[in-house]
VEXPA-983895 format. One record per residue (C-alpha): chain; residue in one letter; x, y, z; residue number from 1. Coordinates in Angstrom, 2 decimals, padded with zeros to 5 digits. Last residue first. Layout:
+-------+------+---------+---------+---------+------+
| chain | resn |       x |       y |       z | resi |
+-------+------+---------+---------+---------+------+
|     A |    a |       X |       Y |       Z |  NUM |
...
+-------+------+---------+---------+---------+------+
//
This chain:
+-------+------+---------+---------+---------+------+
| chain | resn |       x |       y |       z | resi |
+-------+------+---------+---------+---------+------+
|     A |    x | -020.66 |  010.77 |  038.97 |  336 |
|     A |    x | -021.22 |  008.50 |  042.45 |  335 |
|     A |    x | -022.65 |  006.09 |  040.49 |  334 |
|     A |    x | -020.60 |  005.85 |  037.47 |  333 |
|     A |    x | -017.68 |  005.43 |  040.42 |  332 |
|     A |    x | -019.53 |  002.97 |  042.32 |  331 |
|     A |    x | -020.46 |  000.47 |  038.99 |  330 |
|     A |    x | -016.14 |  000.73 |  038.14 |  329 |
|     A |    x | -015.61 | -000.29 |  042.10 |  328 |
|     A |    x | -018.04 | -003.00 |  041.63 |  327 |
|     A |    x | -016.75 | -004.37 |  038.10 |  326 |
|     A |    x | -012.92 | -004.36 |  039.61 |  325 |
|     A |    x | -014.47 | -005.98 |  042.50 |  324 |
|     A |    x | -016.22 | -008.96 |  040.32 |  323 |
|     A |    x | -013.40 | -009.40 |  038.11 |  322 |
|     A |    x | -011.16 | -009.73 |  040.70 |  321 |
|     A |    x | -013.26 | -011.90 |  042.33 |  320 |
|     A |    x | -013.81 | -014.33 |  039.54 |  319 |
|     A |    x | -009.87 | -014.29 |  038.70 |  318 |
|     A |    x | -009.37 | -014.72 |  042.53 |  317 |
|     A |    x | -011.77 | -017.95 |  042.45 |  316 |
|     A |    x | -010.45 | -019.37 |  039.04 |  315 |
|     A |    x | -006.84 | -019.47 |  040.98 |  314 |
|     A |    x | -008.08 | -020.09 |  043.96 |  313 |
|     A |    x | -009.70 | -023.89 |  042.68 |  312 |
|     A |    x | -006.43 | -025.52 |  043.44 |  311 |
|     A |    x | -007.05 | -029.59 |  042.62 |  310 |
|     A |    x | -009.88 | -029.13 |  040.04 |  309 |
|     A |    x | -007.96 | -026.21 |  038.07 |  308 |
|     A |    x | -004.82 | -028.88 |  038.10 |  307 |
|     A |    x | -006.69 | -031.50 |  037.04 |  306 |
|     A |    x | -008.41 | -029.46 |  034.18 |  305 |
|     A |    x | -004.85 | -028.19 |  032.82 |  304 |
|     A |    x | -003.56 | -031.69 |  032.68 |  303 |
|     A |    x | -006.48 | -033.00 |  030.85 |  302 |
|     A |    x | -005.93 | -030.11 |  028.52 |  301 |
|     A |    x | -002.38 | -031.41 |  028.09 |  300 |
|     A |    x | -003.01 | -034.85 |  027.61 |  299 |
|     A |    x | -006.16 | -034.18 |  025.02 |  298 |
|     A |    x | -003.67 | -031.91 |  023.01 |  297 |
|     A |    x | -000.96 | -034.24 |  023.49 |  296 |
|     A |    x | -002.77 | -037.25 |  022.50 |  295 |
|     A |    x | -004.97 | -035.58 |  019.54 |  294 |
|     A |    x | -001.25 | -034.19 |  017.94 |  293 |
|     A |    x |  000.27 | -037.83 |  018.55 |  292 |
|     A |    x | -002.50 | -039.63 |  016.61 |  291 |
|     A |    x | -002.88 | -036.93 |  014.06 |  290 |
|     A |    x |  000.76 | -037.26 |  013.06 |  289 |
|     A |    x |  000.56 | -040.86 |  012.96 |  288 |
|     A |    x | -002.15 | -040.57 |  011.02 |  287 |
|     A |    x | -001.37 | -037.66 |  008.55 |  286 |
|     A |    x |  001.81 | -039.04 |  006.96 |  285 |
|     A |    x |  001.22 | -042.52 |  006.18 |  284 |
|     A |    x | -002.04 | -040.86 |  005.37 |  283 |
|     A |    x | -000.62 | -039.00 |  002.07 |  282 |
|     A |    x |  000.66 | -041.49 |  000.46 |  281 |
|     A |    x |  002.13 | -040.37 | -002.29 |  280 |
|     A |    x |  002.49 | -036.95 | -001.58 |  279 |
|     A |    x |  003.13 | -037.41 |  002.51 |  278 |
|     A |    x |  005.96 | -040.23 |  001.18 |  277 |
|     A |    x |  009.24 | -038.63 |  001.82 |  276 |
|     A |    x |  008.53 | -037.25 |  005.52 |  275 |
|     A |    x |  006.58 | -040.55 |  006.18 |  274 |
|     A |    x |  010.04 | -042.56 |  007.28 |  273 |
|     A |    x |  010.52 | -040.75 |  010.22 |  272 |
|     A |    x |  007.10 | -040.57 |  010.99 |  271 |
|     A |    x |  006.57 | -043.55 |  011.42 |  270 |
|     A |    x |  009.77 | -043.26 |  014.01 |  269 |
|     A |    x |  008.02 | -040.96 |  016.13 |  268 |
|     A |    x |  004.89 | -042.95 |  016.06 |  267 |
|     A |    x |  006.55 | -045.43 |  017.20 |  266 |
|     A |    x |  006.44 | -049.50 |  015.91 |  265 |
|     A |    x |  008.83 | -052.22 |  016.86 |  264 |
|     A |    x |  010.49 | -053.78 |  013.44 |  263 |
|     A |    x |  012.14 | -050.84 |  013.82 |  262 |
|     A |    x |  014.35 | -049.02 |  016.73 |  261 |
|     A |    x |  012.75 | -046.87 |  019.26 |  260 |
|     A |    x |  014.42 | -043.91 |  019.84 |  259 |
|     A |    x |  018.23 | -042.82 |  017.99 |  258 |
|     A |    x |  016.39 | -042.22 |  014.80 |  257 |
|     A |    x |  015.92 | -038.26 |  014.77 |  256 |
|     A |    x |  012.12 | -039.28 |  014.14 |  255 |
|     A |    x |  012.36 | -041.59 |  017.44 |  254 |
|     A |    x |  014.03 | -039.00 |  019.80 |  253 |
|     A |    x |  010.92 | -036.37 |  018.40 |  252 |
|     A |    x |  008.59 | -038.78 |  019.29 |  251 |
|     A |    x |  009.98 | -039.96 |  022.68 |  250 |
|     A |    x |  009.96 | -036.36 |  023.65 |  249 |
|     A |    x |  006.75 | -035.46 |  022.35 |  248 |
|     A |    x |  005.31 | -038.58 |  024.41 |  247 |
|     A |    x |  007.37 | -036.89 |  027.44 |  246 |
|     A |    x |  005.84 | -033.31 |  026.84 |  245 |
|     A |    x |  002.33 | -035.16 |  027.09 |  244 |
|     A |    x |  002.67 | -037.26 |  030.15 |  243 |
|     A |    x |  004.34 | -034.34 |  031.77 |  242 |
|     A |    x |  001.69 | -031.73 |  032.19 |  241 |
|     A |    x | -000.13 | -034.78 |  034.43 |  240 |
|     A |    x |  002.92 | -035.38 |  036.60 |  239 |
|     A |    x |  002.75 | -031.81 |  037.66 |  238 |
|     A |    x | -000.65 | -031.18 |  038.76 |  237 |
|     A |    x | -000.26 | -034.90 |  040.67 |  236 |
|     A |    x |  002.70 | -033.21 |  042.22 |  235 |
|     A |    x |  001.40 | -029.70 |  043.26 |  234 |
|     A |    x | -001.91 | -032.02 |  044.53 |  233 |
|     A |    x |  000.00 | -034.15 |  046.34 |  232 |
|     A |    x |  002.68 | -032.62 |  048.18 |  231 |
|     A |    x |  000.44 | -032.03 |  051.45 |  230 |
|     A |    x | -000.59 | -035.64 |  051.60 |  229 |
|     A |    x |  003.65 | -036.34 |  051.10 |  228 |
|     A |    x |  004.26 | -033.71 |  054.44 |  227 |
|     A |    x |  001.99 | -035.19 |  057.14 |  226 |
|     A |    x |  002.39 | -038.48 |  057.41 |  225 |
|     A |    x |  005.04 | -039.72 |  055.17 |  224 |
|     A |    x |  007.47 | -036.61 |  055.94 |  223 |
|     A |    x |  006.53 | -036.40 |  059.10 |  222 |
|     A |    x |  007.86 | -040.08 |  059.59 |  221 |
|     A |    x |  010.97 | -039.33 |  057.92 |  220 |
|     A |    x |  012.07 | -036.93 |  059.97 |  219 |
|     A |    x |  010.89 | -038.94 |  063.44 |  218 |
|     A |    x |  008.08 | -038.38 |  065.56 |  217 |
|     A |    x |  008.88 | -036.81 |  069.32 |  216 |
|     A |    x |  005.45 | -035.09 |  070.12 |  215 |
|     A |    x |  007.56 | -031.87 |  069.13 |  214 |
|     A |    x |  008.01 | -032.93 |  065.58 |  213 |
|     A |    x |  004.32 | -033.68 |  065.18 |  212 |
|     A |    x |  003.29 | -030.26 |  066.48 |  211 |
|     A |    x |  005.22 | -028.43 |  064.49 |  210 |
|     A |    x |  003.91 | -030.41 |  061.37 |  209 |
|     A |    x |  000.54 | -029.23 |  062.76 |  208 |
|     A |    x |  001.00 | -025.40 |  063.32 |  207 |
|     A |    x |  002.82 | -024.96 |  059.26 |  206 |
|     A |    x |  006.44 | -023.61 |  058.75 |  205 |
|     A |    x |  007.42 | -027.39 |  057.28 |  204 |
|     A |    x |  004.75 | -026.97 |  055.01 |  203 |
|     A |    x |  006.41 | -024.13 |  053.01 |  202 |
|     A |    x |  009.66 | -025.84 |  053.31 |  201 |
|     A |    x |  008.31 | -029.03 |  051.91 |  200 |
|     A |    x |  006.44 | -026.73 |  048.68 |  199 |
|     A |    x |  009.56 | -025.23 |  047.89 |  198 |
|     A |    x |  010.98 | -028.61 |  047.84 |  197 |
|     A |    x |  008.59 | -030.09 |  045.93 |  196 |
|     A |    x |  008.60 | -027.47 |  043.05 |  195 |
|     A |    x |  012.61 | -027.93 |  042.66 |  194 |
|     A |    x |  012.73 | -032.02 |  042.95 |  193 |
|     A |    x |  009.46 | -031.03 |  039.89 |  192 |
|     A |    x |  012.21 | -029.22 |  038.03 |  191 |
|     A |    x |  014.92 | -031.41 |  038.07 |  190 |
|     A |    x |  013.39 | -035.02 |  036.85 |  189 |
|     A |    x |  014.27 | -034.80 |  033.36 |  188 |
|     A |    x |  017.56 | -036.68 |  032.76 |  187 |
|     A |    x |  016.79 | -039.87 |  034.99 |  186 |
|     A |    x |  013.12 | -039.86 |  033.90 |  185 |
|     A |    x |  013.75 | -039.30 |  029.96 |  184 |
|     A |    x |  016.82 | -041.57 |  029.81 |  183 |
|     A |    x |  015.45 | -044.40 |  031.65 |  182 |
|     A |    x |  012.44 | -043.86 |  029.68 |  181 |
|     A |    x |  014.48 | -044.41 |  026.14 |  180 |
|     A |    x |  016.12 | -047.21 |  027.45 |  179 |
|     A |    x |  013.12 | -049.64 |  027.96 |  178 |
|     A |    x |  011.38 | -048.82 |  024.67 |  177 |
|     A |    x |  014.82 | -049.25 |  023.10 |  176 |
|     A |    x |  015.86 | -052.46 |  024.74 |  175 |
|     A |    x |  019.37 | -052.68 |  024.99 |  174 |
|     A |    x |  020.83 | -054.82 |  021.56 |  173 |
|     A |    x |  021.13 | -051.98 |  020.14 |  172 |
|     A |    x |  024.49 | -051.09 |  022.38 |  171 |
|     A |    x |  024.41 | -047.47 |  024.18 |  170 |
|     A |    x |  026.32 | -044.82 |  022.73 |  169 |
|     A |    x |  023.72 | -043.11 |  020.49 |  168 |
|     A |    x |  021.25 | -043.31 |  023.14 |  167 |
|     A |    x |  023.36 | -041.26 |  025.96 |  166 |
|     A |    x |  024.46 | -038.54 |  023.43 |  165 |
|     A |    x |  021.10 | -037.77 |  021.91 |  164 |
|     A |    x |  019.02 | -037.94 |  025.30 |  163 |
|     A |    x |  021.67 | -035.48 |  026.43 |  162 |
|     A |    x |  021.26 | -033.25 |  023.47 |  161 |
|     A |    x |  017.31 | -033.41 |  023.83 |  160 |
|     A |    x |  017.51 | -032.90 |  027.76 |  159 |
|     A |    x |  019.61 | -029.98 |  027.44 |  158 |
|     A |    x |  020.99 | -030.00 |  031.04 |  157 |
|     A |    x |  020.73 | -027.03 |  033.11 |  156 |
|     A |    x |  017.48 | -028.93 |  035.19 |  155 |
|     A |    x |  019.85 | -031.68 |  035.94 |  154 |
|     A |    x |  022.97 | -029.40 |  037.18 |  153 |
|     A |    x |  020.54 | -026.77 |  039.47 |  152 |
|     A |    x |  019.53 | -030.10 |  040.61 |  151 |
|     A |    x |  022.94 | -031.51 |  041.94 |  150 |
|     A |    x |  023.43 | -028.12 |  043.45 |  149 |
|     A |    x |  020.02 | -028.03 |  045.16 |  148 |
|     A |    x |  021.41 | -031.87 |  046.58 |  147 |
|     A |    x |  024.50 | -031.02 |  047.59 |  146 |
|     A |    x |  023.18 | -027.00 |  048.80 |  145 |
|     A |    x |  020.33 | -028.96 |  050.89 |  144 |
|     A |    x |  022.28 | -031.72 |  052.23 |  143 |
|     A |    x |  025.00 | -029.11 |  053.98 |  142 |
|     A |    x |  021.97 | -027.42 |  055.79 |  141 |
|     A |    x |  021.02 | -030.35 |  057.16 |  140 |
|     A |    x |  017.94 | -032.40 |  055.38 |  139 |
|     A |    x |  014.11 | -031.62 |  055.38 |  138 |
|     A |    x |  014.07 | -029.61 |  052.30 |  137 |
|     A |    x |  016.60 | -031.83 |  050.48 |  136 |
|     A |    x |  015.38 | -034.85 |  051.38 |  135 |
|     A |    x |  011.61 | -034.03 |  049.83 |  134 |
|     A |    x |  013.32 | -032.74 |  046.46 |  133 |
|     A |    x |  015.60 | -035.52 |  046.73 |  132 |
|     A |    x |  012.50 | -038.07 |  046.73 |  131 |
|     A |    x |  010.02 | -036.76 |  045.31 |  130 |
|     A |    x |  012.24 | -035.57 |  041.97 |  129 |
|     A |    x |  013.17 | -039.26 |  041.92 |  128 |
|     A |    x |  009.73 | -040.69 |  042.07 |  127 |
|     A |    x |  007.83 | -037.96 |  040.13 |  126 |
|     A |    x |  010.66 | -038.51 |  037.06 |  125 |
|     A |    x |  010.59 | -042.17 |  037.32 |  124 |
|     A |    x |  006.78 | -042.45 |  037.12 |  123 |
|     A |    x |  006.80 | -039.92 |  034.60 |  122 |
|     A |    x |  009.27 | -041.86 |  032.26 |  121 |
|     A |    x |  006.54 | -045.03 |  032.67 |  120 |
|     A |    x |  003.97 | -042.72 |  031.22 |  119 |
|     A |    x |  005.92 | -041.74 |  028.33 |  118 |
|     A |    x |  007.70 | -044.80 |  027.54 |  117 |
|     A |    x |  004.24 | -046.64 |  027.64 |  116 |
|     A |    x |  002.03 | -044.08 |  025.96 |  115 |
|     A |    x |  004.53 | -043.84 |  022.80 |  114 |
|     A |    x |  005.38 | -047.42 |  023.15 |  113 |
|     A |    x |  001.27 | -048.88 |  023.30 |  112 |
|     A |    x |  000.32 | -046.40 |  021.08 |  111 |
|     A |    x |  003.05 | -047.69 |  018.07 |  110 |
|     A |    x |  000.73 | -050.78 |  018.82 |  109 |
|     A |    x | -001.99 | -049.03 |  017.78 |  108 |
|     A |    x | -001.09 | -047.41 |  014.63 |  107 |
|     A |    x |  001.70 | -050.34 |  013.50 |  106 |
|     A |    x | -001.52 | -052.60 |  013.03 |  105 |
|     A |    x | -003.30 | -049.81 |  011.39 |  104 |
|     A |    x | -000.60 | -049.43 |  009.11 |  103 |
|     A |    x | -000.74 | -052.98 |  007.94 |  102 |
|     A |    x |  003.27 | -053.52 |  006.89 |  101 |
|     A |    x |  003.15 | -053.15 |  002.90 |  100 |
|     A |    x |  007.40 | -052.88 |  003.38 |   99 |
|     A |    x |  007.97 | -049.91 |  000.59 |   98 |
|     A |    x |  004.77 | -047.76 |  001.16 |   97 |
|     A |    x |  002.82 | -048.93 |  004.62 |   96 |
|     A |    x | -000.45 | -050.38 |  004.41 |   95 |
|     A |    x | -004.36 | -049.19 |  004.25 |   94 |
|     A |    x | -006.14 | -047.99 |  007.13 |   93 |
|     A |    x | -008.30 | -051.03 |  007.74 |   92 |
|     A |    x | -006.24 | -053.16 |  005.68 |   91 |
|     A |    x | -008.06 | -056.37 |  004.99 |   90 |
|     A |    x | -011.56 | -055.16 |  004.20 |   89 |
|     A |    x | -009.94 | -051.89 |  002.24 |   88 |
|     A |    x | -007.25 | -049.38 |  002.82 |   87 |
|     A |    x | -005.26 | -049.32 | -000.18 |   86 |
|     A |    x | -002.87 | -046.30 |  000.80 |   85 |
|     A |    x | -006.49 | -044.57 |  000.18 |   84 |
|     A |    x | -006.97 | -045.65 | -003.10 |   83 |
|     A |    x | -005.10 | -049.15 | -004.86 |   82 |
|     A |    x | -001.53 | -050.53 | -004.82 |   81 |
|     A |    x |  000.38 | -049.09 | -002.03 |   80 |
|     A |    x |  003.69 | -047.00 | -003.58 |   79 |
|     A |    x |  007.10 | -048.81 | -003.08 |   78 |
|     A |    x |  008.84 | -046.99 | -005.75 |   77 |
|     A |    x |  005.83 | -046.72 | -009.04 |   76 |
|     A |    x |  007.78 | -050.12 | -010.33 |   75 |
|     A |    x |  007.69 | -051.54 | -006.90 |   74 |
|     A |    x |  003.65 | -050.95 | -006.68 |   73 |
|     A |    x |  003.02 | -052.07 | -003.12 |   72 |
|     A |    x |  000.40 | -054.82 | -001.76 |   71 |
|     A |    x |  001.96 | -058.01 | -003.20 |   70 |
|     A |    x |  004.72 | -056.96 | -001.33 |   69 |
|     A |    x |  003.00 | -057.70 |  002.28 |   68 |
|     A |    x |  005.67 | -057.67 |  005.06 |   67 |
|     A |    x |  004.71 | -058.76 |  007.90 |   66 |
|     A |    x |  005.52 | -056.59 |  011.17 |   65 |
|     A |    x |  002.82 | -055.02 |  012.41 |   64 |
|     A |    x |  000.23 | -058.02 |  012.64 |   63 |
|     A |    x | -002.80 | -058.51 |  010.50 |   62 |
|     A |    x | -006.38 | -060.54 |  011.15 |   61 |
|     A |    x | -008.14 | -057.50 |  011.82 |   60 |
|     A |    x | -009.82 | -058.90 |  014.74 |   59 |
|     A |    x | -006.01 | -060.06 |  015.50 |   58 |
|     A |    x | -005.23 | -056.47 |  015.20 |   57 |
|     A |    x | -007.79 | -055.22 |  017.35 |   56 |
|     A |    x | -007.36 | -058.01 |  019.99 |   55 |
|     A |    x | -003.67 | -057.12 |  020.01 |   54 |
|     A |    x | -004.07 | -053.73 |  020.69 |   53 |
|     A |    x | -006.14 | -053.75 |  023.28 |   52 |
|     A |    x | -004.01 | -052.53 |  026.11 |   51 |
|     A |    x | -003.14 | -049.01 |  023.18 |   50 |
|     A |    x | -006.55 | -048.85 |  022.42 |   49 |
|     A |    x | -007.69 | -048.96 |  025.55 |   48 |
|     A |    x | -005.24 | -045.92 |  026.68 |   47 |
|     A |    x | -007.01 | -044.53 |  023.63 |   46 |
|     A |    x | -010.07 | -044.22 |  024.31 |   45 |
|     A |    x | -009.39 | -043.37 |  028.20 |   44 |
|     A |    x | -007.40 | -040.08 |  026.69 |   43 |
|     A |    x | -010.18 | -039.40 |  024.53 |   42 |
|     A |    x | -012.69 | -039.68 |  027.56 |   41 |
|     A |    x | -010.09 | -037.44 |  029.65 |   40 |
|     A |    x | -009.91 | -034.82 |  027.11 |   39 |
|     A |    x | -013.87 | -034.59 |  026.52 |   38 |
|     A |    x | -014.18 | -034.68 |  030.70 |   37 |
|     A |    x | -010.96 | -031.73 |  030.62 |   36 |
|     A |    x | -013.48 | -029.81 |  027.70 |   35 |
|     A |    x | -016.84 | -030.06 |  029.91 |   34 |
|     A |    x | -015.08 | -028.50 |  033.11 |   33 |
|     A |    x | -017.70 | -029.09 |  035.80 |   32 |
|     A |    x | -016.90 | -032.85 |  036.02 |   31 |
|     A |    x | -013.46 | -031.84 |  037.39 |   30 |
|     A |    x | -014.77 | -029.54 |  039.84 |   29 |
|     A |    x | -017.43 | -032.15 |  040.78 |   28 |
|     A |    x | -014.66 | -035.03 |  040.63 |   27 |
|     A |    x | -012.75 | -032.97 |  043.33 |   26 |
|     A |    x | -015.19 | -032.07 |  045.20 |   25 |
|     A |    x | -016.15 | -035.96 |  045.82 |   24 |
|     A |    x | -012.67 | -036.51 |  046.58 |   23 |
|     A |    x | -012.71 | -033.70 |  049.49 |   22 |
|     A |    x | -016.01 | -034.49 |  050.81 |   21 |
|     A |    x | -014.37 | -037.92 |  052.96 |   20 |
|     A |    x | -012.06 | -035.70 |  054.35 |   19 |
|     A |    x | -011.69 | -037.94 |  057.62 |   18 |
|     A |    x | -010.73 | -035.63 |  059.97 |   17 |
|     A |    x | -007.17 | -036.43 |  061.21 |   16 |
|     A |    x | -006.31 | -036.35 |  064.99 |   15 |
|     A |    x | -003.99 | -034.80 |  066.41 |   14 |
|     A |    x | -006.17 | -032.83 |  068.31 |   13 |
|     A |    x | -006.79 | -029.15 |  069.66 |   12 |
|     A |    x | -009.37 | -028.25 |  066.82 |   11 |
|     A |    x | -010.02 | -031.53 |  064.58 |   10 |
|     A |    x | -007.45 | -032.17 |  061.79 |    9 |
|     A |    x | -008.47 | -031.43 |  058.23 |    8 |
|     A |    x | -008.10 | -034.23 |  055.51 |    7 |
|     A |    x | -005.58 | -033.62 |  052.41 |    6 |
|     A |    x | -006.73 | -034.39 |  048.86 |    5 |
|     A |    x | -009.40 | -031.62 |  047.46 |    4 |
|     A |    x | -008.28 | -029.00 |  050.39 |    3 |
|     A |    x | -005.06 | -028.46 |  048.40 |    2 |
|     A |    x | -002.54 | -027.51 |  051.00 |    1 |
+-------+------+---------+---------+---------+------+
//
């Protein structure tokens, strides 16, 4: 068990030790790694961004919706009028080409659906893979092969293909945003049911999950007591590598169309229309496209850093390795 979340029990007791050090080694492992606190401040940035977004377009005085064909040069094909996409006082970033929607106004609130479906897609993913990969460790033997076959299923599944299928056949008049992270959680959730049930049966073997079965507590109570504490770390690891493959996800779902829908913005689906325009204008291209590469990038190294922070070994035995394989090399010069 990670010894950053779960509290130790006091010798011959049942009795949990407050592990009031483990959160504060936590942050100092996480602290220690300068390029997961640069990843989490970008990820804070623009997790603002994304809540703020209508003070920041209102502060801009646009919206991402109206249309602005005064902006565009129709006889040039839908072109913005002036440099930089004309990006100016009342365009912050300029417009879109064919509509003259504000493309900073489309920026941040296409942050709001890319974070939202991809966060909110987690949540369903942990919850269900939790859940039967928790019941299937601690079930009868006939639970476990249902429920490992039902996984073995899910995780075969080409999620993209899937995803395709499901979206293309549902009515538009389902909410996109809404539909698109039912599809990601309830197609995607196989792998972590398979990491937390490895890790159940390894805890299951353990002195003081013994002890709490033989002092007469229930299945389910072990489980919430002693088991879930153990399953955090391995799941929190998880959950954070996800954020960023879901917000690909949603992109990529969006730029094959079948995602969010317009007049509500994506980055996915700005880019969509961008592939034709990146020589015209250029930053219809590059921003959402930047946007979505920082995310991931700052997601995924975030990810890395929590993971580091929660199970420490792993840097330990690479140290030690090191260290023995340079002591044993030192010996051997010295004894030649």
């Amino acid at each position: 068990m990670s010894e950053a979340l779960v509290a130790t029990r006091a010798p011959g007791t049942d009795t949990p030790v407050p592990g009031a050090s483990g959160a504060r080694q936590f942050w100092r492992r996480l602290r220690a790694q300068r390029a997961a606190l640069v990843a989490a401040v970008v990820v804070a940035l623009l997790v603002l961004v994304a809540l703020a977004a209508p003070l920041l377009t209102a502060l801009e005085g646009q919206d991402p919706t109206t249309y602005h064909p005064s902006l565009i040069d129709s006889a040039r094909g839908g072109v913005p009028i002036g440099s930089f996409g004309g990006a100016g006082a009342g365009h912050w970033l300029g417009v879109e080409p064919q509509t003259g929607r504000d493309l900073f106004a489309r920026l941040v609130y296409g942050a709001r659906v890319s974070l939202g479906v991809a966060l909110a897609a987690t949540v369903v993913q942990v919850s269900i893979g939790v859940v039967i990969g928790v019941a299937s460790a601690l079930g009868s033997r006939w639970v476990d092969q249902l429920l490992s076959r039902i996984t073995d299923v899910i995780v075969a599944m080409p999620l993209m293909i899937m995803s395709l299928a499901l979206l293309a056949i549902v009515p538009s008049s389902f909410p996109r945003p809404v539909l698109v992270t039912l599809v990601i959680g309830l197609i995607a959730w196989g792998n972590i049911a398979k990491i937390v049930r490895a890790q159940t049966l390894t805890l299951k073997g353990l002195d003081y999950v013994s002890a709490a079965r033989l002092s007469g507590w229930g299945t389910w109570r072990i489980a919430r007591r002693e088991l879930l504490p153990g399953l955090a770390a391995p799941v929190i690891t998880y959950a954070a590598l996800l954020v960023p493959m879901n917000i690909s996800v949603e992109a990529a779902l969006s730029f094959l169309g079948v995602g969010v829908k317009p007049p509500t913005p994506s980055w996915g689906q700005m880019l969509t229309s961008a592939d034709v325009w990146y020589q015209a204008a250029p930053q219809y291209l590059l921003l959402p496209a930047g946007a979505l590469f920082v995310t991931v990038l700052a997601l995924t190294v975030l990810g890395d850093g929590v993971r580091t922070a929660l199970d420490p070994r792993a840097a330990s035995r690479l140290r030690v390795g090191t260290g023995r394989k340079s002591e044993s090399g030192t010996g051997k010069e010295e004894t030649a």
